[in-house]
VOGULUM-329899 format. One record per residue (C-alpha): residue in three letters; x, y, z. Coordinates in pm, whole numbers, padded with zeros to 5 digits, always signed. Layout:
<rs>
ALAXYZ;...
</rs>
This chain:
<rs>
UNK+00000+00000+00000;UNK+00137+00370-00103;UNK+00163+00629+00167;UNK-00146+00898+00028;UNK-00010+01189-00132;UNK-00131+01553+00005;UNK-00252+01748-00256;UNK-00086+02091-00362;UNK-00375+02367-00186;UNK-00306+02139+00091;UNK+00023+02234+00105;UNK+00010+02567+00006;UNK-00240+02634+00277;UNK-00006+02424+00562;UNK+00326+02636+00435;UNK+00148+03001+00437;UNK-00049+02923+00805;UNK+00340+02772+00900;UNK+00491+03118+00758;UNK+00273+03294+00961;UNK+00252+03138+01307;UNK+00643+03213+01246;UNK+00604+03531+01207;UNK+00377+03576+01494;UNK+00574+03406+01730;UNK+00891+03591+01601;UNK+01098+03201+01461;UNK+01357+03254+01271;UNK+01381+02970+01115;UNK+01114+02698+00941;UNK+00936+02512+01147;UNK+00814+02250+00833;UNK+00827+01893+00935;UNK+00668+01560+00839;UNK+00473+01414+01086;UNK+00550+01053+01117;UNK+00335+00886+01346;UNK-00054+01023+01472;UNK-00282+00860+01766;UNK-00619+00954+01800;UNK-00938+00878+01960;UNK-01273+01025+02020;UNK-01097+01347+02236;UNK-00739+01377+02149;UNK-00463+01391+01894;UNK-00105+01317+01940;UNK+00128+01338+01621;UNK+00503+01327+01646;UNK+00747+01511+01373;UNK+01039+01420+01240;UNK+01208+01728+01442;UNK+01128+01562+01770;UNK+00847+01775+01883;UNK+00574+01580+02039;UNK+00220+01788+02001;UNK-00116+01684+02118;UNK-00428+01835+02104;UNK-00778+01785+02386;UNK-01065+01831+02133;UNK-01281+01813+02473;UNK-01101+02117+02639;UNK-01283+02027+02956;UNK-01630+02091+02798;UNK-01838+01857+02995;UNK-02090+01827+02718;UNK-01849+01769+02439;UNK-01688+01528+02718;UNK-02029+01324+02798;UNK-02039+01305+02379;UNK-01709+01124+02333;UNK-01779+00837+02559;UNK-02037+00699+02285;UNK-01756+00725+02026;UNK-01509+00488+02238;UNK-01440+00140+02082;UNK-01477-00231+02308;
</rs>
C-alpha cells in the first residue's frame, strides 16, 4: 500500500499558516516537518514530527458536554 499523497492547496495552505505562526511568534527559522506517526481517539490527537516535537491536542477542552459526547464514540 502507497503512503497517500497531500494534494498541492493542501500544502500551500499548511506552508502560508506555518509562515505565519512564524512570524507571529517571532521564529527565525522553518518550522516544516513531516509528521511521522498520529494517535487519536474520540478526544485527542497526538502526532510526532520528524524534528522531535511531540504535540497533542484535547478536542474536549474540559467541555463537559463535548466530554459526555465522546464516551459513545469509544471502541470495546
Amino acid at each position: 500500500q502507497q503512503p497517500l499523497q497531500p494534494q498541492a492547496p493542501a500544502n500551500n495552505q499548511l506552508a502560508a499558516g506555518n509562515a505565519d505562526a512564524n512570524a507571529t511568534n517571532g521564529a527565525n527559522q522553518s518550522s516544516v516537518s513531516r509528521v511521522f506517526k498520529l494517535q487519536f481517539d474520540a478526544r485527542q490527537i497526538v502526532c510526532c514530527s520528524q524534528d522531535s516535537r511531540i504535540v497533542g491536542w484535547d478536542f474536549a477542552n474540559d467541555d463537559p458536554e463535548i466530554i459526555e459526547a465522546c464516551r459513545f464514540f469509544v471502541g470495546p
